[in-house]
N, C-alpha and C positions, 0 to 999 in steps of 0.2 A: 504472404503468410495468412491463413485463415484465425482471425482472431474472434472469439465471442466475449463480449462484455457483459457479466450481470450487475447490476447497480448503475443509478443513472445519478447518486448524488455529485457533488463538484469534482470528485475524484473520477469514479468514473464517466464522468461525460466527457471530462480534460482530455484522459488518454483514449475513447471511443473517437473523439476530433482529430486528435493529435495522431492517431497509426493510420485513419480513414484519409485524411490529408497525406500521411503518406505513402500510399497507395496499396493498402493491406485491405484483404476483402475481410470487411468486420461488420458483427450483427452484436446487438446491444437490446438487454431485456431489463425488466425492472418487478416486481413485483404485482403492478396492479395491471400489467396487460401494454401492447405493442402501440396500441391506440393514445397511449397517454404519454407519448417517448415527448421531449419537445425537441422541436423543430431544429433546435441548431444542433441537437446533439447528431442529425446528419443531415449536414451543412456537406459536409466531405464524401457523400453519395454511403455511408455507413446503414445499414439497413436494419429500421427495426421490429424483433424477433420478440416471441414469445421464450420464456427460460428453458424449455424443451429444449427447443431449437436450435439459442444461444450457444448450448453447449457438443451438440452434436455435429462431428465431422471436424472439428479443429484443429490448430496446430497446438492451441493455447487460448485458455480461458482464463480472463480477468476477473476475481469474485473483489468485488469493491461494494461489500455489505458491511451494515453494525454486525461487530465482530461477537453480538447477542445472537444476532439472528443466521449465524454458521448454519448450526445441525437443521435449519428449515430447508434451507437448500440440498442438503446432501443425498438425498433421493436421485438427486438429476444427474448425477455421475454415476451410478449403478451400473452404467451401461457404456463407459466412457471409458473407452479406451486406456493403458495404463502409458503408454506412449503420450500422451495429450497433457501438454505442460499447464497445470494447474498454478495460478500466481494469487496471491491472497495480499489484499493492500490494507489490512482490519488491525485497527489497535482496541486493548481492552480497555475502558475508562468504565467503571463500576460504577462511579456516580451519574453514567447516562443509560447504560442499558442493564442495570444490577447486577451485584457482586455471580461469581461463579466459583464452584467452589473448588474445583480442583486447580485453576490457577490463584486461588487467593492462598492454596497449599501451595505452589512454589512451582506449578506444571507450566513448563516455557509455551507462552500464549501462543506461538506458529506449532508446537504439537499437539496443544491441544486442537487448533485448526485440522491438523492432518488426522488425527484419531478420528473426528465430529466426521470428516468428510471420507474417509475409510483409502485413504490414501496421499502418497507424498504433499508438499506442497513448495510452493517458492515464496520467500519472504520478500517484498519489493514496493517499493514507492510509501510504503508506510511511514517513512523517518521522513517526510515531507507534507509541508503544510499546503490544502488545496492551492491558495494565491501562489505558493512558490510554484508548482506546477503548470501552474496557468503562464505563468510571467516571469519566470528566470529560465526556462530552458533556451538553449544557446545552440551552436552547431559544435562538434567537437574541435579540441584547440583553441577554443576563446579562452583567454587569460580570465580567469576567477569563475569558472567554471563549477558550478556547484555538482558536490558529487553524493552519490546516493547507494547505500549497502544495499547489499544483492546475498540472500542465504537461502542453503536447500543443499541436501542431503546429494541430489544427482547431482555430480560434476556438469553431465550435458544439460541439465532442466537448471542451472545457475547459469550456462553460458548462454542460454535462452533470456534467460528472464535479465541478464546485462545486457545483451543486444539492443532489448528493447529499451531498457534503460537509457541504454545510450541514445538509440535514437529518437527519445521520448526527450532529448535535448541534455541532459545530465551524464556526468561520466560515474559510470558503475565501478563498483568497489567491489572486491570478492570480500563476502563476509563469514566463507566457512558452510557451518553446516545449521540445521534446525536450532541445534541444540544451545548453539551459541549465538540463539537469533534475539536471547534477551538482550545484546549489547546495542540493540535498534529499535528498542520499546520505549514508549513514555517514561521519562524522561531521565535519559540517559543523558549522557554529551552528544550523540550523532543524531538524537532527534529533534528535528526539525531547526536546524541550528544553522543552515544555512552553509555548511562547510565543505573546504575545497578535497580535491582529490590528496592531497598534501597534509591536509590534517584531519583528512576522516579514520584515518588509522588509528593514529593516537585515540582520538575522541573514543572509537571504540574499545579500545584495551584499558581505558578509564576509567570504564564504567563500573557500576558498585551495584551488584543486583538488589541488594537488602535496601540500600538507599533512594534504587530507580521510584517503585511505589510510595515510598514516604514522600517525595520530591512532586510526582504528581498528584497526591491530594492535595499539598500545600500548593501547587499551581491551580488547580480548582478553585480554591479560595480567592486566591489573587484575580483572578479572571471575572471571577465573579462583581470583585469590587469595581470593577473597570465601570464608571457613568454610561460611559459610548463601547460602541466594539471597536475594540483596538486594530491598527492599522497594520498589515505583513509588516510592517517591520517592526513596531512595536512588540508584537506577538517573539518572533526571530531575537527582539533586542533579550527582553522578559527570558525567552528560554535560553539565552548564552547569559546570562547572569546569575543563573541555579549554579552552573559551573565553575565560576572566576573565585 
């Protein structure tokens, strides 16, 4: 599969390694130019690309940006096939990239994603913290397999964006459609919480839309008092205790 990755922070470097290892011809951009990629992010012969580039010709583009800086990219898809599985891994956190005002009205953060970029999108790997990505993906069939929601309006661009999922080491969850993409926002039960294929379900029919945002700015606070930066599972322990 031809993959392009824009964003080179932990998320997108993880899965630019993680598909280039497993044998996807992938080009990976960032912002400031192809010259400033670092070195491991193609370890796995991944090649890298100006955002032009990135995005042309694919099967599927990874936009793994601050979920502020959407509408800067969305120029680069003008010209981009509507066939081309578009995956967005961006959550809103207002106290890092400021408030927005049509999702501080109630607008489900993966459309306001797909309006910014003037078309569909796939919601995925967002409900997962960088270190989990890095370090719990598994092969499929390991017992306690952590699993991860997968939403998007196209039945085929959600069976897409699970494939990868899965073989991004995580077992994919159908999570529906756009609209019901807030059950996988900060901080619901399914994010970032470390949960298996067995209770990602639940976690997400749990969820309490009016409660997710109140729950993350009190988690802001708490994170902040942290002395040290807390450790994957401190992080994982802190977000299943919003819930109990």
């Amino acid at each position: 599969m031809r993959i392009g990755v824009i964003g080179t922070g932990p998320i997108g470097k993880t899965l630019t390694r993680t598909f280039s290892a497993g044998g996807h011809d992938v080009q990976v951009a960032n912002s400031r130019g192809p010259e400033t990629i670092d070195a491991t992010a193609l370890e796995f012969e991944a090649h890298a690309a100006t955002a032009a580039d990135a995005v042309q010709g694919k099967d599927v583009v990874i936009l793994s940006i601050p979920f502020g800086r959407i509408p800067t990219v969305a120029g680069l898809f003008a010209s981009v096939p509507s066939e081309t599985v578009v995956i967005d891994t961006s959550n809103y956190f207002p106290h890092l990239g400021g408030p927005i005002d049509a999702v501080e009205c109630g607008q489900v953060e993966s459309l306001w994603v797909a309006e910014q970029l003037g078309r569909p999108v796939v919601k995925a790997w967002n409900a997962a913290l960088a270190g989990t990505l890095q370090t719990k993906g598994v092969p499929a069939g390991t017992p306690g397999r952590v699993a991860l929601p997968v939403a998007a309006d196209s039945d085929e661009a959600r069976r897409v964006g699970m494939r990868l999922v899965d073989e991004s080491g995580f077992d994919p969850f159908d999570a529906g459609v756009l609209a019901a993409s807030w059950r996988q926002q900060p901080m619901t039960p399914a994010y970032c919480t470390e949960l298996t294929l067995e209770d990602l379900g639940p976690a997400l029919e749990a969820a309490d839309r009016a409660e997710a945002p109140r729950n993350r700015d009190r988690m802001m606070e708490r994170f902040a008092a942290f002395a040290s930066a807390p450790t994957l599972e401190e992080v994982v322990e802190l977000n299943r205790s919003v819930h109990r």
